[in-house]
ChimeraX commands (.cxc) that place a marker at each C-alpha (Angstrom):
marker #1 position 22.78,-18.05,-74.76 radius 0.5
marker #1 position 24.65,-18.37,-71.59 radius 0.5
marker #1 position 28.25,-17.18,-71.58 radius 0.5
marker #1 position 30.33,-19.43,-69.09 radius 0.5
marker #1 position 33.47,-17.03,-69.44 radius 0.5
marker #1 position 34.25,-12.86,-70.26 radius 0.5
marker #1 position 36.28,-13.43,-73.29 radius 0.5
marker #1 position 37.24,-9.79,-72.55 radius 0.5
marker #1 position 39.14,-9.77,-69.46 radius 0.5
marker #1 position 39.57,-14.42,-69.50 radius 0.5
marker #1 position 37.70,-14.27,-66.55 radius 0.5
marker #1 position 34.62,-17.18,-65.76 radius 0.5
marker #1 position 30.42,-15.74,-65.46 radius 0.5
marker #1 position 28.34,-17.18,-62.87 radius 0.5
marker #1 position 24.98,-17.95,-63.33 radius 0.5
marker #1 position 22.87,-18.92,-60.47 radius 0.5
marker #1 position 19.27,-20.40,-60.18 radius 0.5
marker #1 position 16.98,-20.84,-57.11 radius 0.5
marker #1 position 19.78,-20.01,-54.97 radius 0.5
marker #1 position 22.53,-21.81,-56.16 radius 0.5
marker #1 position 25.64,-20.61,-58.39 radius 0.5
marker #1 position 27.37,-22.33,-60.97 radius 0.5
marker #1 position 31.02,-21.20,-62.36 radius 0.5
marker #1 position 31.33,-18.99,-59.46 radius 0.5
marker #1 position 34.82,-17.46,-60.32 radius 0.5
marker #1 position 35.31,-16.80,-56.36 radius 0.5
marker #1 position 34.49,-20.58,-55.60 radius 0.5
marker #1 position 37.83,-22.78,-54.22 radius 0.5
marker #1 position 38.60,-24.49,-57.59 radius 0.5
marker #1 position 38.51,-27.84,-55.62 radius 0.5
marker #1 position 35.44,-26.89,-54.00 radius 0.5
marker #1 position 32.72,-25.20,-56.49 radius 0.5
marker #1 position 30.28,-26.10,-59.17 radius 0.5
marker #1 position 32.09,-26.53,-62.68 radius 0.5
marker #1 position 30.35,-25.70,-66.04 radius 0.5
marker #1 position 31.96,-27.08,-69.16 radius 0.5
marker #1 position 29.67,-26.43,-71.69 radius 0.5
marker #1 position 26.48,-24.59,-71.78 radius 0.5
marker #1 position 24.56,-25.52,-75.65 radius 0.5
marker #1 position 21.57,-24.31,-76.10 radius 0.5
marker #1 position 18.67,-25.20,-78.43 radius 0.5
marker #1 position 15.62,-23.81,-79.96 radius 0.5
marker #1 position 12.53,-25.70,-80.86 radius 0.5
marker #1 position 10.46,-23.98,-83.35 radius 0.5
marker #1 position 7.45,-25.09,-85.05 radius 0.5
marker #1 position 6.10,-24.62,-89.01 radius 0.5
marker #1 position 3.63,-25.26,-90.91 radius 0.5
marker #1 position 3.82,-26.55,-94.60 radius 0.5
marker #1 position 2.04,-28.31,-96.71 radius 0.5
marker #1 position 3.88,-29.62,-100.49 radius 0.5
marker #1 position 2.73,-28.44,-103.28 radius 0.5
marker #1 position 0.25,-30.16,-105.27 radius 0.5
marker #1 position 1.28,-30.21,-108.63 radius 0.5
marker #1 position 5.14,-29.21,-108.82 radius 0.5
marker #1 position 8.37,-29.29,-106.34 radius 0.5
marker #1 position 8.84,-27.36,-103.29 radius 0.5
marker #1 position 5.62,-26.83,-100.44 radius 0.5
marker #1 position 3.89,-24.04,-98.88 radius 0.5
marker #1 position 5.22,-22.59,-95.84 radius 0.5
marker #1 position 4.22,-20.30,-93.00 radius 0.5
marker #1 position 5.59,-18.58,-89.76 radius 0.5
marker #1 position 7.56,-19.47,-87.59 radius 0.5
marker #1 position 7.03,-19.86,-84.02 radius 0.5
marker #1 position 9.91,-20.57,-80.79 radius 0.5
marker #1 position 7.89,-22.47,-78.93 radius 0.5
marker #1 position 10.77,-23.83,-76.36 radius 0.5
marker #1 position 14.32,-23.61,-75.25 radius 0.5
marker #1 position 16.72,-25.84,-73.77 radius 0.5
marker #1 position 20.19,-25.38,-72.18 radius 0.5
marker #1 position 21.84,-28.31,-71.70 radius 0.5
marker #1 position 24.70,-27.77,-68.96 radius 0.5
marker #1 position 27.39,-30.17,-68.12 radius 0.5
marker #1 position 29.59,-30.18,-65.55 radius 0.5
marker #1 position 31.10,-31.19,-62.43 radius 0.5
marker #1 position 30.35,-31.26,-58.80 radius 0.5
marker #1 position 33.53,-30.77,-57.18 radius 0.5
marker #1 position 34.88,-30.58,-53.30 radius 0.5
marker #1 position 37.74,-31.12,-50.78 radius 0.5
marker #1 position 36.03,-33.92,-48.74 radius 0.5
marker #1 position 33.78,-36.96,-49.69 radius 0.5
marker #1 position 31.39,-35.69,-46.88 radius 0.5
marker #1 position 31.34,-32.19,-48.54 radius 0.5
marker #1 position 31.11,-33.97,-52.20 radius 0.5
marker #1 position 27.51,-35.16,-51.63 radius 0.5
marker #1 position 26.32,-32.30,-49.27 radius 0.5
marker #1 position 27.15,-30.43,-52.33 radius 0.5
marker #1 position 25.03,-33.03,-54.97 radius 0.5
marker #1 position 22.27,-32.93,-51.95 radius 0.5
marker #1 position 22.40,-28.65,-52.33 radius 0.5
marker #1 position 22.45,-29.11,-56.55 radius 0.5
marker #1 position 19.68,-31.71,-56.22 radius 0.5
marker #1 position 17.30,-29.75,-54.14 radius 0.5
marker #1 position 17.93,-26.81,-56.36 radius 0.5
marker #1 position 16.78,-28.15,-59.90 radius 0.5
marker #1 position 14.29,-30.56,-58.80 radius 0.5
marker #1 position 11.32,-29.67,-61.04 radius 0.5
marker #1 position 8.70,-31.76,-59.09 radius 0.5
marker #1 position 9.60,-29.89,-55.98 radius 0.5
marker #1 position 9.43,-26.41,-57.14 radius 0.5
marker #1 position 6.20,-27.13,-59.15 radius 0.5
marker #1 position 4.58,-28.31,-55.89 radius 0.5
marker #1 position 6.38,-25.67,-53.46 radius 0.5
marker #1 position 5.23,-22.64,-55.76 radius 0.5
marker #1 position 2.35,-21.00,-57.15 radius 0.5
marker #1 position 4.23,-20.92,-60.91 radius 0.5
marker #1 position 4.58,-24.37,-61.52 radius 0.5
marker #1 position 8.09,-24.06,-60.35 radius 0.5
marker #1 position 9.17,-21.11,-63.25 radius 0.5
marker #1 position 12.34,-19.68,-61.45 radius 0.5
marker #1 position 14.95,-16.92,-62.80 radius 0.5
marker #1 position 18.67,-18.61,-64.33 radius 0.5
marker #1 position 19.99,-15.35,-64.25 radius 0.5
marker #1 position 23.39,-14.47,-65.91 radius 0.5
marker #1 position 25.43,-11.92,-67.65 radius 0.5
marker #1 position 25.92,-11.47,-71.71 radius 0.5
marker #1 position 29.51,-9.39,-72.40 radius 0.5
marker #1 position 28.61,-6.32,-74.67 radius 0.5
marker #1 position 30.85,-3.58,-76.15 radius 0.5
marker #1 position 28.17,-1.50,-75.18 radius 0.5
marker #1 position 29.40,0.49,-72.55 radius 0.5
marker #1 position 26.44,3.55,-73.33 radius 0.5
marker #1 position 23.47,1.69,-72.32 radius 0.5
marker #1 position 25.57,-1.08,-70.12 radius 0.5
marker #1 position 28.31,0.63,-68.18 radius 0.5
marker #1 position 29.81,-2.41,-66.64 radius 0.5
marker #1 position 30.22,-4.22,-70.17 radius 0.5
marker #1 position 27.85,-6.62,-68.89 radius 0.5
marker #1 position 23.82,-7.44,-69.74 radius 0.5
marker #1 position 22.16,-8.79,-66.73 radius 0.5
marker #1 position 20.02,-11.27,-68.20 radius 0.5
marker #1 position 17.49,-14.26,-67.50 radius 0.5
marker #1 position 15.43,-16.70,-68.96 radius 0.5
marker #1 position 12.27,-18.17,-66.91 radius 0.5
marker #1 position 13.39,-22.25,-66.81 radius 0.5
marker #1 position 13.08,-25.33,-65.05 radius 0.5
marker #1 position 14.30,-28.69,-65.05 radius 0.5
marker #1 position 13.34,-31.03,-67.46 radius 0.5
marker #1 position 14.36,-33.76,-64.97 radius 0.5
marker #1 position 15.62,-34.23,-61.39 radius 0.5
marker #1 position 19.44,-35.07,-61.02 radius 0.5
marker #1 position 20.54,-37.82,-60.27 radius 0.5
marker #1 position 24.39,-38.60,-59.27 radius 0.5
marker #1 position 26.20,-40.98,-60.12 radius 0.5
marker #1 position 28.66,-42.78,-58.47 radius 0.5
marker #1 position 31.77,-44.14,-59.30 radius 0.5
marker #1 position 34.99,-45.14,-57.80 radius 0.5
marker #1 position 36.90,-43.30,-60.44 radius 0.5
marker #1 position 35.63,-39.99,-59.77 radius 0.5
marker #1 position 37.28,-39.44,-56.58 radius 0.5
marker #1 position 36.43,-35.88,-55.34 radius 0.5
marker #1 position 33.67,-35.02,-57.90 radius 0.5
marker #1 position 30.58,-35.87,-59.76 radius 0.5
marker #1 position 29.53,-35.04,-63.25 radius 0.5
marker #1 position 25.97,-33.59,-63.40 radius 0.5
marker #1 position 23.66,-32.71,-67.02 radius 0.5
marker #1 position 20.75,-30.57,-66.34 radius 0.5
marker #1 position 18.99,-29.99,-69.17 radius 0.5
marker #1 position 17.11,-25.91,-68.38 radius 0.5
marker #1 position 13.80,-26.00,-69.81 radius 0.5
marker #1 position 12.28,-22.24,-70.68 radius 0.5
marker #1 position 9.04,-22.07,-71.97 radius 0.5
marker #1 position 9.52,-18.71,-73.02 radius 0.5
marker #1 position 12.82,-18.69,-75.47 radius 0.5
marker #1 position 12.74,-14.73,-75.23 radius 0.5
marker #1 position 16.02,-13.72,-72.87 radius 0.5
marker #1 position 15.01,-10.60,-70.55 radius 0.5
marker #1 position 17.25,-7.86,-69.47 radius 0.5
marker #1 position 17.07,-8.30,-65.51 radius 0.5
marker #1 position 16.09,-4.42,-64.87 radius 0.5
marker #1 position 12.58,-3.74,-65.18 radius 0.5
marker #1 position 11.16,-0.81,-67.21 radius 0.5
marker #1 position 8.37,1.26,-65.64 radius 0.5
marker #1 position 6.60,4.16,-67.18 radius 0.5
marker #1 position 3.58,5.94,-65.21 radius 0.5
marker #1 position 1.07,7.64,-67.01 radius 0.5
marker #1 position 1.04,8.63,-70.90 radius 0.5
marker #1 position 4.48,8.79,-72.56 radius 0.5
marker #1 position 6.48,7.56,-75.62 radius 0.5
marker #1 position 8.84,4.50,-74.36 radius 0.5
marker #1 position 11.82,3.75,-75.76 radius 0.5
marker #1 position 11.92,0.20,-76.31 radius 0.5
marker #1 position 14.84,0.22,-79.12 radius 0.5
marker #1 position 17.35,-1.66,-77.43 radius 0.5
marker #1 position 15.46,-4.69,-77.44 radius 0.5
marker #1 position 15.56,-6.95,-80.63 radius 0.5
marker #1 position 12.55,-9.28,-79.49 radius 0.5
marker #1 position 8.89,-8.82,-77.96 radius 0.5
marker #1 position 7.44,-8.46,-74.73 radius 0.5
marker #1 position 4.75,-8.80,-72.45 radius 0.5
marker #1 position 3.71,-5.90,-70.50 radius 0.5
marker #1 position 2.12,-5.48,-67.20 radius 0.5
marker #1 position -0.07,-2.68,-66.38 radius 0.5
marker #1 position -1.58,-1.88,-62.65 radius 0.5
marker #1 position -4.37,0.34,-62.24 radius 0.5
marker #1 position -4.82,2.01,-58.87 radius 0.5
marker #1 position -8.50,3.15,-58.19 radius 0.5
marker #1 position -9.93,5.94,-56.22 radius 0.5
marker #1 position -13.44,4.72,-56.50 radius 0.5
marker #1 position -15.57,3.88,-59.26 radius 0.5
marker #1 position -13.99,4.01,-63.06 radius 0.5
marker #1 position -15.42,4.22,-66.37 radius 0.5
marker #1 position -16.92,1.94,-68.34 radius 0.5
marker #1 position -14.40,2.19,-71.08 radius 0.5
marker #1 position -11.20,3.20,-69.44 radius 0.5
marker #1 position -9.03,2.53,-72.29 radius 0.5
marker #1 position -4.73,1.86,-72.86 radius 0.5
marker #1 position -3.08,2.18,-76.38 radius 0.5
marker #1 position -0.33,1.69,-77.61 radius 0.5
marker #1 position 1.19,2.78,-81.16 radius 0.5
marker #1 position 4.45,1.32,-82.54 radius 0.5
marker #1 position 6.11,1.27,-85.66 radius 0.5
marker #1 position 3.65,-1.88,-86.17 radius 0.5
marker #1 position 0.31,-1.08,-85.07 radius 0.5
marker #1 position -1.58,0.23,-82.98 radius 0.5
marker #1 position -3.58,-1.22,-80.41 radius 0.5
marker #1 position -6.17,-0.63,-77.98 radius 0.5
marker #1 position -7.52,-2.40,-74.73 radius 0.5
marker #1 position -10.61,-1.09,-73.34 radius 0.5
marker #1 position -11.60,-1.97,-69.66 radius 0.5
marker #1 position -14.70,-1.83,-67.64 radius 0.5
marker #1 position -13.99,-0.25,-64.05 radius 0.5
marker #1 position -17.26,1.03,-63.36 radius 0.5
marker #1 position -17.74,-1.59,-60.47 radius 0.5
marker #1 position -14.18,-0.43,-58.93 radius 0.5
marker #1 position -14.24,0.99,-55.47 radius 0.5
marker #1 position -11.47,3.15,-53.51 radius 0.5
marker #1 position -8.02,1.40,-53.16 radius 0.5
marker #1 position -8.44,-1.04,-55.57 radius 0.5
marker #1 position -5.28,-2.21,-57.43 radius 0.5
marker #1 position -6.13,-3.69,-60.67 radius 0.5
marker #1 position -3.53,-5.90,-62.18 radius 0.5
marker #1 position -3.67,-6.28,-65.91 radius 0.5
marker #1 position -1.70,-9.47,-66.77 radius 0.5
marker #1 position -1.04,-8.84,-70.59 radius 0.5
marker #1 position 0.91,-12.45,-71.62 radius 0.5
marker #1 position -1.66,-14.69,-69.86 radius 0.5
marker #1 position -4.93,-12.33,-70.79 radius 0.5
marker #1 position -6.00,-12.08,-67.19 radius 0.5
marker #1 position -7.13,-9.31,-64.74 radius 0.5
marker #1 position -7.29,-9.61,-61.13 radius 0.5
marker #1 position -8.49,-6.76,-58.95 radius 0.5
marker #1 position -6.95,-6.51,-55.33 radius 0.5
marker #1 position -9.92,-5.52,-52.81 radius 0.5
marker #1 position -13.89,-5.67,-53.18 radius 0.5
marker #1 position -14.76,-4.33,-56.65 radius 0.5
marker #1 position -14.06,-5.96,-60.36 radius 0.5
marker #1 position -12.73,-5.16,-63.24 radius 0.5
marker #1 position -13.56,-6.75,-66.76 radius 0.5
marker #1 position -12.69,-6.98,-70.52 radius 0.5
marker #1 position -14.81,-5.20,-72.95 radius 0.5
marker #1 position -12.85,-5.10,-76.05 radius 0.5
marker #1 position -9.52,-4.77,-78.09 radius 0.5
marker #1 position -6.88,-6.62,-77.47 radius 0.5
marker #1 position -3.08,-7.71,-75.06 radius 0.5
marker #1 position -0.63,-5.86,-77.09 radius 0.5
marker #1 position 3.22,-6.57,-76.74 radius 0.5
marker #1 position 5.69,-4.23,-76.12 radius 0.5
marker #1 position 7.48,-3.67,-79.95 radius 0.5
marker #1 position 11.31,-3.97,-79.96 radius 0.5
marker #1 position 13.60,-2.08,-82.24 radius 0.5
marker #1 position 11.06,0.92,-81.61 radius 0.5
marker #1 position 9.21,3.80,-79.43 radius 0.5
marker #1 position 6.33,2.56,-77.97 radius 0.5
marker #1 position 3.26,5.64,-77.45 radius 0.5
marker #1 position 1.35,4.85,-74.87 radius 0.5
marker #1 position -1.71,7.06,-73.89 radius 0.5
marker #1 position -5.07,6.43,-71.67 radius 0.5
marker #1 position -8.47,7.66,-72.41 radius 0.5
marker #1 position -11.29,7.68,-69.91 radius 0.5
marker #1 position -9.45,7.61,-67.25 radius 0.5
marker #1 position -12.05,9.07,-64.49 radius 0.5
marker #1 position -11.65,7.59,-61.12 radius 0.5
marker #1 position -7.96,6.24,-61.81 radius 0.5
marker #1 position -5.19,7.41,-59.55 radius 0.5
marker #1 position -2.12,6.18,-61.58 radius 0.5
marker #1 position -1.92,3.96,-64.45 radius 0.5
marker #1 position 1.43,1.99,-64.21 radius 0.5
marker #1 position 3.11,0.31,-66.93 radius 0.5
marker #1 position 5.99,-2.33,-66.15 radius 0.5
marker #1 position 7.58,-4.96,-68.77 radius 0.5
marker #1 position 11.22,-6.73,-69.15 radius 0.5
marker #1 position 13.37,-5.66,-72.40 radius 0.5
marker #1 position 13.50,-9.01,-74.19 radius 0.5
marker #1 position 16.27,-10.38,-76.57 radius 0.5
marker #1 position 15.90,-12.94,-79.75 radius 0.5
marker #1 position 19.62,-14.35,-78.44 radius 0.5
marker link #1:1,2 radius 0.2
marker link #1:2,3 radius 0.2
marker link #1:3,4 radius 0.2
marker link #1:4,5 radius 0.2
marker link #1:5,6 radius 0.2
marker link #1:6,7 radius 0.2
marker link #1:7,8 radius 0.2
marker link #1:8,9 radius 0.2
marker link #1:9,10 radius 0.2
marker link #1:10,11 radius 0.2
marker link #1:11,12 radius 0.2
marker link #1:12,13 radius 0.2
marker link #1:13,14 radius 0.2
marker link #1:14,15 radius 0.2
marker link #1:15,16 radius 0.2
marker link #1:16,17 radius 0.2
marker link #1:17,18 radius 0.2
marker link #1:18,19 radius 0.2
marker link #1:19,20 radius 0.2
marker link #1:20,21 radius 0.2
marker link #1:21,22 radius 0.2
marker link #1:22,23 radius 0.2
marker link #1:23,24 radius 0.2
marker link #1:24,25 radius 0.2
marker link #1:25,26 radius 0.2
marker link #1:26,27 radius 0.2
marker link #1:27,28 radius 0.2
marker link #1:28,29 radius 0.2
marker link #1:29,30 radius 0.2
marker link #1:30,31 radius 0.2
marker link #1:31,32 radius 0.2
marker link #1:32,33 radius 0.2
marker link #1:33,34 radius 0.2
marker link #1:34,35 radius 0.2
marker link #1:35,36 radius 0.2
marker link #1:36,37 radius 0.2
marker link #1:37,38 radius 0.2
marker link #1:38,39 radius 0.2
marker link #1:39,40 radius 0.2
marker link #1:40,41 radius 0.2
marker link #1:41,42 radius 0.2
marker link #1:42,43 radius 0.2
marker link #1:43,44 radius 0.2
marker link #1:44,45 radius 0.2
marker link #1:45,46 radius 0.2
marker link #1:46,47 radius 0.2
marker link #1:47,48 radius 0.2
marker link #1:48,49 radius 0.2
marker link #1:49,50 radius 0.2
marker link #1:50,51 radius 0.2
marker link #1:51,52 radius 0.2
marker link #1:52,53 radius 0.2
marker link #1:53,54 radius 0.2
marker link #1:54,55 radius 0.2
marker link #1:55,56 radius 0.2
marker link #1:56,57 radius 0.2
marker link #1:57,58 radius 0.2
marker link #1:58,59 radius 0.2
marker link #1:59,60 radius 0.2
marker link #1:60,61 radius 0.2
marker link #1:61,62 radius 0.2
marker link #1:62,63 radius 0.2
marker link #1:63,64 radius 0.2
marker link #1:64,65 radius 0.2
marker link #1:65,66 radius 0.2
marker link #1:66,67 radius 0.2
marker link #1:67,68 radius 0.2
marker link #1:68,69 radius 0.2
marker link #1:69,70 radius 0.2
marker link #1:70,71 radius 0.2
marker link #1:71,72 radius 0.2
marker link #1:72,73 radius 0.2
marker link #1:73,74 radius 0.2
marker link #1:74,75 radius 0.2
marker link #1:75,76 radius 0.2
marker link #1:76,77 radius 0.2
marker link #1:77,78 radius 0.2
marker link #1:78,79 radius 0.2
marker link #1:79,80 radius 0.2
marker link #1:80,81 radius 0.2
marker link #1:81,82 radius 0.2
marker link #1:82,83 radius 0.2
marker link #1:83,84 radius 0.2
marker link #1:84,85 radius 0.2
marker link #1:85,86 radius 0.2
marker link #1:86,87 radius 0.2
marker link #1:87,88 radius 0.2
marker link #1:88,89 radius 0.2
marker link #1:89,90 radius 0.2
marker link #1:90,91 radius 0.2
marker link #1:91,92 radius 0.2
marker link #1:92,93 radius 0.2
marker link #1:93,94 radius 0.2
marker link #1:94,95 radius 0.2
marker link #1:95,96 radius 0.2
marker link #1:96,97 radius 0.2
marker link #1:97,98 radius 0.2
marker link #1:98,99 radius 0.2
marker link #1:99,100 radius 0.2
marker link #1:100,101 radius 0.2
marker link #1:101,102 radius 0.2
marker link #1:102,103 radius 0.2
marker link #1:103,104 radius 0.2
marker link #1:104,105 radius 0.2
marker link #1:105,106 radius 0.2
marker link #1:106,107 radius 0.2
marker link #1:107,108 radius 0.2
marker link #1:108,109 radius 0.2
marker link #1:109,110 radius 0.2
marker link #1:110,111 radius 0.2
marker link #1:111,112 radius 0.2
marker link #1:112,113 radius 0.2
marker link #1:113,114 radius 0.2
marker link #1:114,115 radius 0.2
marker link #1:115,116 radius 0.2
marker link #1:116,117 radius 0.2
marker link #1:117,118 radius 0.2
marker link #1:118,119 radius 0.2
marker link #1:119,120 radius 0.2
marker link #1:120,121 radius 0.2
marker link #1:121,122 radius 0.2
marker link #1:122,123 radius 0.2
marker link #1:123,124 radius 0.2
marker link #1:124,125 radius 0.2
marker link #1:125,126 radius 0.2
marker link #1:126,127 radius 0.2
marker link #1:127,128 radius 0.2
marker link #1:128,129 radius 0.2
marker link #1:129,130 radius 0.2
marker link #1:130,131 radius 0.2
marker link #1:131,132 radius 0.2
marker link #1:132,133 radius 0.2
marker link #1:133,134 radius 0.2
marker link #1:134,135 radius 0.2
marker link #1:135,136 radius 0.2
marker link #1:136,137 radius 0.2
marker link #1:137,138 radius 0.2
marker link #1:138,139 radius 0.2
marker link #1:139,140 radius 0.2
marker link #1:140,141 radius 0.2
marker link #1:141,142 radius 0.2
marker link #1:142,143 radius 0.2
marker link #1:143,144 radius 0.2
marker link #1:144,145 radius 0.2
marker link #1:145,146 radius 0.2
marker link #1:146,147 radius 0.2
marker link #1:147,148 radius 0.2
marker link #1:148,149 radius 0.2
marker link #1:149,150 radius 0.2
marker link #1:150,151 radius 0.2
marker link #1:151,152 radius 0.2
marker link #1:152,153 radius 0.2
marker link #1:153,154 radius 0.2
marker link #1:154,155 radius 0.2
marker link #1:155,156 radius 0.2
marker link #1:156,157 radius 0.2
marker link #1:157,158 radius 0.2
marker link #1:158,159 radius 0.2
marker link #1:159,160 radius 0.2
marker link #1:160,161 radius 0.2
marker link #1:161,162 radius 0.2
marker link #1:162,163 radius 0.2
marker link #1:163,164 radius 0.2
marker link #1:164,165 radius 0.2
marker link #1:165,166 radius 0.2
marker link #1:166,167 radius 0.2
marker link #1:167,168 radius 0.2
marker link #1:168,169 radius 0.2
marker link #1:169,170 radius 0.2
marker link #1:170,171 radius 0.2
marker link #1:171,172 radius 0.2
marker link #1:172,173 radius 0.2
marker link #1:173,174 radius 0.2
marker link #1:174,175 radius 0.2
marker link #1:175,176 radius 0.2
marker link #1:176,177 radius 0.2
marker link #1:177,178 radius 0.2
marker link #1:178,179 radius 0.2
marker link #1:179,180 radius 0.2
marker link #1:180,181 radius 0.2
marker link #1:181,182 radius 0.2
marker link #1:182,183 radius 0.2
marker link #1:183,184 radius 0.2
marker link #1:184,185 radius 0.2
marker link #1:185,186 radius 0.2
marker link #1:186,187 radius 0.2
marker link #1:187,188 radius 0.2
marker link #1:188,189 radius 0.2
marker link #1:189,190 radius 0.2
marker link #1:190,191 radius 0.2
marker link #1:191,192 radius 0.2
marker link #1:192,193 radius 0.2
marker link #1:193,194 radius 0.2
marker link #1:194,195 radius 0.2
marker link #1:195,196 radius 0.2
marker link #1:196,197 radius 0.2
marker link #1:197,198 radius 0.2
marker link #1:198,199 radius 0.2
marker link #1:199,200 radius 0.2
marker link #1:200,201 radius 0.2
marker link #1:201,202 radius 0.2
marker link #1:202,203 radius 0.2
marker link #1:203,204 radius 0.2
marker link #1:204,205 radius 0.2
marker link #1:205,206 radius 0.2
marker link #1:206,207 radius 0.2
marker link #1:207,208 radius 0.2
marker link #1:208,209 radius 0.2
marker link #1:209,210 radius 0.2
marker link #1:210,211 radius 0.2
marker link #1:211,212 radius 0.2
marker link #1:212,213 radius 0.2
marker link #1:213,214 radius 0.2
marker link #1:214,215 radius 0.2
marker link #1:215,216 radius 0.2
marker link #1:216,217 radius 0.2
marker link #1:217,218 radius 0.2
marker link #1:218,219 radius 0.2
marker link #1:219,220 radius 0.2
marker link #1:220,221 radius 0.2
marker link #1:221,222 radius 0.2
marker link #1:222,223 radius 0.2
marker link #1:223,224 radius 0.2
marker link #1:224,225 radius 0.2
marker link #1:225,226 radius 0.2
marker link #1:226,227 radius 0.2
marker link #1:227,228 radius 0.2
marker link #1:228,229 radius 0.2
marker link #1:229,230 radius 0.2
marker link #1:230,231 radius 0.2
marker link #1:231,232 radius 0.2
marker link #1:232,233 radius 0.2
marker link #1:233,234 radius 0.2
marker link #1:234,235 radius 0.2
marker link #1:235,236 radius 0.2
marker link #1:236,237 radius 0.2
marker link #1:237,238 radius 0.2
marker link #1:238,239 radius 0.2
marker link #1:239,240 radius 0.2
marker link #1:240,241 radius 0.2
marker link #1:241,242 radius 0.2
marker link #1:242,243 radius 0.2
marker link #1:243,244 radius 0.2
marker link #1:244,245 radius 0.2
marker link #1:245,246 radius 0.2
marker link #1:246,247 radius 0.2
marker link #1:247,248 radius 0.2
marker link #1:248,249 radius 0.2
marker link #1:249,250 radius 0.2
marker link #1:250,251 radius 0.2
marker link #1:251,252 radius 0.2
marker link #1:252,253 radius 0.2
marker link #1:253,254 radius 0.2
marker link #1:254,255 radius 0.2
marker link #1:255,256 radius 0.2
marker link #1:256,257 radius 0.2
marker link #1:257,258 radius 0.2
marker link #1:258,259 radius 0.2
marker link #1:259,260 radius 0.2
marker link #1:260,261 radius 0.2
marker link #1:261,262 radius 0.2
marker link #1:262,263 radius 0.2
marker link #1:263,264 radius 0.2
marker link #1:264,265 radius 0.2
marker link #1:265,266 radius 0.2
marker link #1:266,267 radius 0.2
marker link #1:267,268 radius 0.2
marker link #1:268,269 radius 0.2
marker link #1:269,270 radius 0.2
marker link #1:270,271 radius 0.2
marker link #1:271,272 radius 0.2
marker link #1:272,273 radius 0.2
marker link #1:273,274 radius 0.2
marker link #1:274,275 radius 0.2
marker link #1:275,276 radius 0.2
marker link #1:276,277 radius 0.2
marker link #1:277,278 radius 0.2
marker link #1:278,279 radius 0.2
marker link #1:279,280 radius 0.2
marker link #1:280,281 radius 0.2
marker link #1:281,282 radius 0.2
marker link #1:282,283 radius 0.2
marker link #1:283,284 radius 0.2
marker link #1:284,285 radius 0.2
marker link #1:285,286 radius 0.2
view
């Protein structure tokens, strides 16, 4: 979901990506980016199989495996010179080819945005800063037509990977504690960063118990030396160490932050370890 307007106060919601903003409500009418529509849609995937011998089939869970928002709209300005510096700017900005070779993500950026909410406790402004991690599925490409005058349609389809939408403040805990991660109605990947002061142990270990399970990771930092920064990357399953010792998997498993819940986190064998930093994004189903 991407809210294009505050239904609260009538007033329009940006949202911006790789540097440029849409629906700016501060924008010259004749000379901004116009959003119509924003529609979104899920792709999940299921398996099933029919039954053998009667109506109906078997099926399992569900998984979001993508997300799309499709956004229409118009380029809009005061000159025709300023019209297609403006479809140049919105060009450069979406291109998926050039972000995937300019960056190290494949071109992943922020669209970030704001949901209204009558929560005013846990979101004082009435607002959720939000984003999803997208690209483009395709460059733009303007048209041109003598009928359009002073603008240009554009349709960028978004493309997320991830369907999950993130709050845009990061939580952090350091150390052992019981997180509150109750505000969130969908899963998340943590990241945890382990900051040596020479050699760890061989079973340095992170857990973390939920109202689903409980799960532990277990670590090998018995090779660390002084100063290392060890960056446990919890989604992807990988762990890169920062300086000239290493840092391995021994057992256990990436847990997930639960939503809806407390998360209790605690460390064992933590000998050698300066701090033990926990950071993830509060994630929403919609």
């Amino acid at each position: 979901m991407i809210p294009i307007y505050n239904g609260k106060t009538g007033a329009k919601l940006s949202f911006a990506y790789n540097g440029l903003t849409f629906n700016n409500p501060d924008d010259d009418p004749l000379d901004t980016y116009k959003v119509d529509s924003v529609v979104p849609v899920t792709t999940v995937q299921m398996y099933s199989e029919p039954h053998a011998k009667g109506d109906g089939s078997e099926m399992y869970d569900v998984r979001k495996i993508a997300l799309v928002h499709r956004v229409n709209g118009w380029v809009v300005a005061k000159t025709h010179a300023g019209l297609w510096d403006k479809i140049v700017a919105l060009a450069a900005a979406v291109d998926p080819a050039k972000l995937s070779h300019e960056s190290s993500d494949n071109g992943w950026k922020q669209l970030t945005f704001n949901v209204p909410t009558a929560d005013v406790t846990n979101y004082t402004t009435g607002l959720v800063s939000s984003f999803y991690y997208a690209r483009a599925r395709a460059p733009f490409d303007a048209q041109s037509s003598q009928y359009f005058g002073l603008t240009c349609p554009y349709q960028i389809d978004f493309l997320s990977k991830d369907p999950a939408r993130y709050y845009a403040t990061q939580q952090s805990q350091t150390g052992a504690a019981t997180v509150d991660n109750s505000l969130a109605t969908y899963r998340s990947w943590p990241t945890l960063t382990i900051t040596l002061s020479g050699a760890g142990a061989a079973n340095y270990t992170i857990t973390n118990t939920n109202t689903t399970a409980t799960t532990s990771l277990v670590l090998d930092l018995s090779a660390g030396v002084a100063a290392d920064v060890v960056v446990v990357d919890f989604e992807n399953r990988t762990i890169t160490v920062t300086g000239s010792g290493t840092a391995t998997w021994v057992s256990g498993d990436y847990f997930y932050m639960e939503p809806l819940s407390s998360n209790a986190i605690t460390y064992s064998n933590t000998s050698g370890v300066t701090s033990s930093v926990l950071t993830w994004y509060r994630a929403f189903s919609g």
